[in-house]
C-alpha positions in Angstrom: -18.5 -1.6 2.1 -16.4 -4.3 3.6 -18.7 -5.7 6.6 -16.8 -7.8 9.0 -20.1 -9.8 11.5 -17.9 -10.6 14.8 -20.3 -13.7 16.5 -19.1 -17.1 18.7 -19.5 -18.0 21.9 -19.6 -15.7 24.9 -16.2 -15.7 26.8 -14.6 -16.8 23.7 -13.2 -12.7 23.4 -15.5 -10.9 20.8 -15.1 -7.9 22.9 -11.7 -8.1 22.6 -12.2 -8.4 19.0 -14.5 -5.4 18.3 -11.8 -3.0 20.0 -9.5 -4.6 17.2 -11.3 -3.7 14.6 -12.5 -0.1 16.5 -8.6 0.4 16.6 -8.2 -0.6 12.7 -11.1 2.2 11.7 -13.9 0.2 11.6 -17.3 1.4 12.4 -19.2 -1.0 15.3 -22.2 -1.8 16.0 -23.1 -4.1 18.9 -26.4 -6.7 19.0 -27.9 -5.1 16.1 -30.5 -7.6 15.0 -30.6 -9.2 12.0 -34.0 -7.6 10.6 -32.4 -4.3 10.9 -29.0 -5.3 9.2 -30.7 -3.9 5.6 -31.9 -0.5 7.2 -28.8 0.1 8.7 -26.6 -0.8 5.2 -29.2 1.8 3.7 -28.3 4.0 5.7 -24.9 3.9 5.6 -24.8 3.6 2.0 -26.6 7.3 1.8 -25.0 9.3 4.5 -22.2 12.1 3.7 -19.4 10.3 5.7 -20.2 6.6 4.2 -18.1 4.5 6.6 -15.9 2.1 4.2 -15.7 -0.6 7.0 -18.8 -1.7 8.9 -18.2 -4.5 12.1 -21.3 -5.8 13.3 -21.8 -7.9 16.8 -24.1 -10.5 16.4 -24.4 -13.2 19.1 -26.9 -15.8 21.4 -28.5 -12.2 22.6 -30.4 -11.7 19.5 -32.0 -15.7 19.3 -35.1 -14.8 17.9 -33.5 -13.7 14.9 -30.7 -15.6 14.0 -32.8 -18.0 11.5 -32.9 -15.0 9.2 -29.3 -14.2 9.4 -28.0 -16.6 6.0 -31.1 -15.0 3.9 -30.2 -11.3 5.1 -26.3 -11.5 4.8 -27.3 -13.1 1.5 -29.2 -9.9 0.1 -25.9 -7.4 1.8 -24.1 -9.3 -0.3 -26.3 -9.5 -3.8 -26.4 -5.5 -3.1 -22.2 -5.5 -3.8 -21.2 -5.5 -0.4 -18.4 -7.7 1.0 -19.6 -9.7 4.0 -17.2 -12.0 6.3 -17.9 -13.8 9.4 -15.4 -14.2 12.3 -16.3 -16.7 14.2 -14.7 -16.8 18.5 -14.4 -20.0 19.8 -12.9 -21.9 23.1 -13.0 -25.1 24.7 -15.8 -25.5 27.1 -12.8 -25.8 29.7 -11.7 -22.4 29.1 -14.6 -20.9 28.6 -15.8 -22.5 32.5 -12.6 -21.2 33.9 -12.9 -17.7 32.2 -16.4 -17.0 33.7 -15.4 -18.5 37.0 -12.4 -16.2 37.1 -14.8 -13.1 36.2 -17.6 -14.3 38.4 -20.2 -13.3 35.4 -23.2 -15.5 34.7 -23.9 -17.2 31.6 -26.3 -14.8 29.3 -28.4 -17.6 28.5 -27.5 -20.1 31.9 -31.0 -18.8 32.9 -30.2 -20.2 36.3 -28.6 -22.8 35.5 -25.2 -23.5 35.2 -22.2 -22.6 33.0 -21.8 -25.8 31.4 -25.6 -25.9 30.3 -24.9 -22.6 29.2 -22.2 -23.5 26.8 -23.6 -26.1 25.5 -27.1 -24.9 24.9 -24.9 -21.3 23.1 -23.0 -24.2 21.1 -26.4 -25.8 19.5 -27.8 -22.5 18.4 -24.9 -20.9 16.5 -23.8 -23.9 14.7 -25.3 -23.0 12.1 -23.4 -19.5 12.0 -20.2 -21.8 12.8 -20.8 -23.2 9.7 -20.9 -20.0 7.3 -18.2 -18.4 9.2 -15.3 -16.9 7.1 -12.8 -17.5 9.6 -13.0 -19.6 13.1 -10.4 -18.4 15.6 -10.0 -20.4 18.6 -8.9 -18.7 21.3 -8.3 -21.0 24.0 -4.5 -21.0 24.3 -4.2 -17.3 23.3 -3.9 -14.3 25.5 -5.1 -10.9 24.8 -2.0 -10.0 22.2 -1.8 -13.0 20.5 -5.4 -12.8 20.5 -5.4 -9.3 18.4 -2.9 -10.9 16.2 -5.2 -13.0 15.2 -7.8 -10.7 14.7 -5.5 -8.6 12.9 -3.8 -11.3 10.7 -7.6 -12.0 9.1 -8.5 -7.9 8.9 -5.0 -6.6 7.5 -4.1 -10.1 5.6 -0.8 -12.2 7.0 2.4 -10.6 7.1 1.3 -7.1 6.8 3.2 -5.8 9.7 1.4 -4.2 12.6 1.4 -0.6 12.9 3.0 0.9 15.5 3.3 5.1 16.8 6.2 6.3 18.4 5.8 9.2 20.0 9.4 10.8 20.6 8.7 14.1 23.0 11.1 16.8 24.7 10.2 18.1 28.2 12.0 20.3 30.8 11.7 19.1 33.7 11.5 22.2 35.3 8.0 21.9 34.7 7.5 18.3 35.7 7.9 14.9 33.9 5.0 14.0 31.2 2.7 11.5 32.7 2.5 9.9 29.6 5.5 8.5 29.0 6.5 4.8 28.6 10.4 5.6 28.7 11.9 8.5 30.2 15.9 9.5 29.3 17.2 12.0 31.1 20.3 14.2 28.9 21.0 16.9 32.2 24.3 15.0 32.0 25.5 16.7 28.4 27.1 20.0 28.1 24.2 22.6 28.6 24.0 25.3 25.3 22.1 27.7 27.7 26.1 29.0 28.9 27.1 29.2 25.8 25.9 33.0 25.3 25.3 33.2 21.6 23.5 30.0 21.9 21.4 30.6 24.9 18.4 32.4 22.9 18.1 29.6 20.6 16.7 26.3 20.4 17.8 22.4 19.9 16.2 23.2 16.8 18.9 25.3 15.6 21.8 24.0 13.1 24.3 25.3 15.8 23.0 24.3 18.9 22.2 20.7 17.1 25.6 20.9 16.3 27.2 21.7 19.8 25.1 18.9 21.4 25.6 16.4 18.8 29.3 17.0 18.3 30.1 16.2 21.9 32.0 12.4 22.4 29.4 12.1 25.3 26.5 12.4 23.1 27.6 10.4 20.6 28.0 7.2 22.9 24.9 7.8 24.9 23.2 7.6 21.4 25.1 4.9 20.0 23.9 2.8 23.7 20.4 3.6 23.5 19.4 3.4 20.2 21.0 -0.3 20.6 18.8 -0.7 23.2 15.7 0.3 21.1 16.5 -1.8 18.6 16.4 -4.6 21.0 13.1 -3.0 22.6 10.7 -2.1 19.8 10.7 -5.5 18.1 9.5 -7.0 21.9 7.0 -4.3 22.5 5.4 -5.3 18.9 5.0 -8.9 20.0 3.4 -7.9 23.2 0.9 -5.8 21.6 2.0 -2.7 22.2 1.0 -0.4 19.5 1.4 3.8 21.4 4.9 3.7 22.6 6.2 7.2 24.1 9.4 8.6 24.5 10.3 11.5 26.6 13.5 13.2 26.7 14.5 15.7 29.5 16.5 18.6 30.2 16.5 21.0 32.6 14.3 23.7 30.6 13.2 21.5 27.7 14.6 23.7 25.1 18.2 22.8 23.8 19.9 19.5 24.6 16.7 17.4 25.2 14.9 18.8 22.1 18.5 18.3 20.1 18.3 14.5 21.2 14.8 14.4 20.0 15.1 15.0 16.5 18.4 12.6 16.3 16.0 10.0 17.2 13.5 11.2 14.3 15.8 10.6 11.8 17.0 7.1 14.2 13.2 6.1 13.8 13.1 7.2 9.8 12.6 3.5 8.0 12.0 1.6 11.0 8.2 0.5 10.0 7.2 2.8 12.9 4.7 6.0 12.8 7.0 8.9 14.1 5.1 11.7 15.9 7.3 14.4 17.7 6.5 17.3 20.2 8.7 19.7 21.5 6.8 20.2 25.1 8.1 23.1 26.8 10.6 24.6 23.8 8.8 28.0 24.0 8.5 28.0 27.6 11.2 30.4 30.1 
């Protein structure tokens, strides 16, 4: 098993981290302690659906057993199991100004304040500071670059992040997916549905495809908004945005919108993008 331990200093964004890693297919565990760590591998190691990835959360919560932590991650590893340590970190300045702007108390403050806090958090994990595999600082990061991050040490640098496009046609006869991050409305191309020998069919028909698609209309919207995604998709990616959704709408959802949808498949086709389509409402009326 590859077993990532996610520890450093509270505020520092380990949460933030765990969801990374959730997102990426690892399985998490939070504040197991150290004495357990053994048992758990055990069982992992012997169950049906053995997870390949194992994230563990180990911070200042479980004290008592941190002095334990080098000789047990020692034995996870003499067993044949890869271990790393990512290690969150922030300057006490940002760490202050992150609990004053979330109004949370200091999990080991005991009363006292913040500052003592940190410092007092600092002193115990040093030594986990020390064996760390990777130290990420994130005081001038926000949450994206943040996951970056995270991902750049899970995935390895330059492996592109993965992102899902979900290209959808909808009628909006029967209202507007609430889902959607863009929503392009084609009620302005030539309708099949009066073309008689075309009305029974759908956008998924050679000869409706072809009546849509032929049209000069059609052709430039295209031509304009696929420029525009190509402009988009590249921004969304550096803001973290891994889902993106695309819904296209006609007035029943079963010829011009689903036509559009599956010229933007094959737009999408070697674009480093996972393509997942749904024709909403083509059996519908």
């Amino acid at each position: 098993m590859r077993i990532v331990s996610i520890t450093g200093l509270s505020g520092s964004g380990k949460s933030t981290g765990v969801r990374v890693l959730e997102d990426e297919g690892f399985f998490c565990i939070d504040n197991l302690p150290v004495s357990l760590i053994p048992t758990f591998v055990d069982l992992v190691e012997r169950s049906k659906d053995r997870a390949r990835a194992v994230a563990l959360v180990m911070d200042i919560r479980d004290l008592e057993s941190l002095e334990g932590y080098e000789k047990v991650l020692q034995w996870v590893r003499e067993a044949g199991h890869t271990v790393e340590i990512i290690f969150f970190d922030a300057s006490d300045e940002v760490l202050i100004r992150r609990f004053s702007e979330t109004r949370r108390r200091h999990p080991v403050s005991e009363g006292g304040s913040v500052p003592e806090g940190i410092r007092y958090e600092r002193e115990q994990l040093a030594g986990l500071r020390r064996m760390a595999t990777k130290i990420i600082d994130t005081s001038e990061f926000n949450v994206h670059q943040l996951k970056d991050a995270v991902l750049s040490f899970v995935k390895g640098t330059g492996e592109p992040r993965d992102m899902t496009v979900h290209l959808q046609s909808f009628g909006y006869r029967y209202g507007i997916p609430l889902e959607s991050d863009l929503v392009i409305d084609v009620r302005f191309l030539p309708n099949p549905y009066f073309v008689w020998e075309l009305r029974e069919f759908s956008g998924l028909d050679p000869l409706v495809r072809q009546f849509v698609l032929k049209k000069e209309e059609t052709r430039r919207f295209l031509e304009k908004f696929t420029d525009m995604l190509e402009f988009l998709i590249p921004g969304y990616r550096r803001e973290g945005k891994s889902y993106l959704t695309i819904s296209t709408g006609c007035t029943g959802g079963k010829h011009r919108s689903v036509a559009v949808t599956e010229e933007l498949r094959a737009f999408f086709a070697g674009k480093n993008v996972i393509v997942k389509v749904t024709h909403r409402d083509i059996g519908k009326g």
